[in-house]
C-alpha positions as CSV (number, residue, x, y, z in Angstrom):
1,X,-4.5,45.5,16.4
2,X,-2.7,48.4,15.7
3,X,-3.6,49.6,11.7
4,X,0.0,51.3,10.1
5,X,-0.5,54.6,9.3
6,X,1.7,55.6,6.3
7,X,4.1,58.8,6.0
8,X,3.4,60.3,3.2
9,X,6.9,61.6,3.2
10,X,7.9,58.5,0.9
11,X,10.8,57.9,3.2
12,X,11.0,54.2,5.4
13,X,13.4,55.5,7.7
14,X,12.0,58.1,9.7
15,X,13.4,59.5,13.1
16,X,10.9,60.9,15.2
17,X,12.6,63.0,18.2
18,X,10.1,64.1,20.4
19,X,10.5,67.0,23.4
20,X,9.3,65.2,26.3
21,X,8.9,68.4,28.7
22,X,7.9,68.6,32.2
23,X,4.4,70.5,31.2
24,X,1.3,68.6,29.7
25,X,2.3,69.7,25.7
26,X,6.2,68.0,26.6
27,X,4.3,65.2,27.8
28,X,2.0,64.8,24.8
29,X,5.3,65.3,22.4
30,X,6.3,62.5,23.8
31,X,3.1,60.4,23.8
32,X,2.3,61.1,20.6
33,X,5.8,59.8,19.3
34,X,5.7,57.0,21.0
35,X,2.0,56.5,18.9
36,X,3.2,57.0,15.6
37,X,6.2,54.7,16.0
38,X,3.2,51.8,17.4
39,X,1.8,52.3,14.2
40,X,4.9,52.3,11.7
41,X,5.8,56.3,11.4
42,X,8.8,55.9,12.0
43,X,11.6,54.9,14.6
44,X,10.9,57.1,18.0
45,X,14.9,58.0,18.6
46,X,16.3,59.9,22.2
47,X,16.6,63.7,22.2
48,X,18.4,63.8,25.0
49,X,21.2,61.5,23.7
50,X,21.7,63.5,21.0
51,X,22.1,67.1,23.1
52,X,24.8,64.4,24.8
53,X,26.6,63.6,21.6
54,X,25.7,59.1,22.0
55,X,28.1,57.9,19.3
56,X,25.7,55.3,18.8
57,X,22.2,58.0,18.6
58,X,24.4,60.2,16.2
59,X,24.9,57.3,14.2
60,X,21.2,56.1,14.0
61,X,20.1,60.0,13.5
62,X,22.6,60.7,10.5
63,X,21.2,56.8,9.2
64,X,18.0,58.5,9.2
65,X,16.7,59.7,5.7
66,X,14.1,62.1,7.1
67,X,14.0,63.7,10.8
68,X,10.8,64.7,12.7
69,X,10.7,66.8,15.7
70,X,7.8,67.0,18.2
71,X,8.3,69.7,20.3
72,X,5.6,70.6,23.8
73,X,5.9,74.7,23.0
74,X,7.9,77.5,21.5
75,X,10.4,76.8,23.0
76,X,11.6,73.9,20.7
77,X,14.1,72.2,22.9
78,X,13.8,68.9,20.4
79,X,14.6,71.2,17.3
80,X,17.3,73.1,18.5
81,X,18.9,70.1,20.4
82,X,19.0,68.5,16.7
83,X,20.1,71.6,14.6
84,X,22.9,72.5,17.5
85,X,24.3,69.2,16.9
86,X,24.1,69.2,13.3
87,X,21.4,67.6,11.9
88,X,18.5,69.2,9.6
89,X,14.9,68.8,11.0
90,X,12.9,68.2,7.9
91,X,9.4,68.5,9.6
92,X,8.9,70.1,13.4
93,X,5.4,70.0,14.6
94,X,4.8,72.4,18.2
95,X,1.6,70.4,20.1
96,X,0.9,73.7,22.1
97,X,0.3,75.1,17.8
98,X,-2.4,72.9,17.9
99,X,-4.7,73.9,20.1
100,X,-3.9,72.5,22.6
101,X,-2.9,74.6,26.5
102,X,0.6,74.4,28.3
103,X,0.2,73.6,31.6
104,X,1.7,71.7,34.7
105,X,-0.5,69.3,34.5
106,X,1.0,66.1,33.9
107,X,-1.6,63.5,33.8
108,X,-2.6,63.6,30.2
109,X,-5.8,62.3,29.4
110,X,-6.5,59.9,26.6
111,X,-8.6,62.8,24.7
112,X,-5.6,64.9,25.1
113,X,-3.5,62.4,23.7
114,X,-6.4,61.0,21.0
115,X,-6.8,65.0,20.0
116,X,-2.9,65.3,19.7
117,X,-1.9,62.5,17.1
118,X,-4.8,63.2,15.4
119,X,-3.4,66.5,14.6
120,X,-0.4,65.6,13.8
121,X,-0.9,62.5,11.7
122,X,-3.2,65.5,9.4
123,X,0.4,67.2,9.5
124,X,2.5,64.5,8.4
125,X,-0.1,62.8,6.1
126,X,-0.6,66.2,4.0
127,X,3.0,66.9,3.1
């Protein structure tokens, strides 16, 4: 059974766009989104749609009362796609800030992914 985790961000509607990168940290982005919606976060949302302008994704992101971004690295495709079209990213978390490596490794391991939200979750659950 999957135990909620609450944000402590006071907000229900949460959009969590995550980077989804072709290295191990894009990878965990995405993995780690996909974790937090599982457990109630928030709504895990397409990035890409939105760098394409989806009526419909717009739509659902400007619903949204708080917007998370999840980026791999510094490169922060997720948080620029979002600000270029328009919308402010209220918290951006960057896995490779965490301690964890880039590389082209693509088969994440469940420590890597474990390690990852559990990072993050101490992000999100100290604001």
């Amino acid at each position: 059974m999957v135990e909620d985790t609450k944000c402590s961000c006071g907000s229900a509607n949460v959009a969590i766009f995550p980077c989804v990168g072709a290295s191990n940290v894009g990878q965990l982005s995405n993995k780690v989104a996909i974790e937090l919606e599982k457990q109630n976060f928030g709504n895990l949302m397409c990035t890409v749609g939105i760098g394409a302008r989806v009526p419909g994704l717009m739509k659902s992101a400007e619903a949204s009362e708080r917007i998370i971004a999840i980026d791999g690295c510094p490169v922060n495709c997720a948080s620029k796609t979002l600000e270029l079209a328009g919308f402010k990213v209220d918290r951006h978390i960057v896995i490779s800030e965490l301690g964890i490596k880039k590389n082209k490794d693509k088969n994440l391991k469940d420590s890597e992914i474990s390690e990852a939200l559990e990072k993050t979750l101490e992000i999100l659950q100290s604001e």
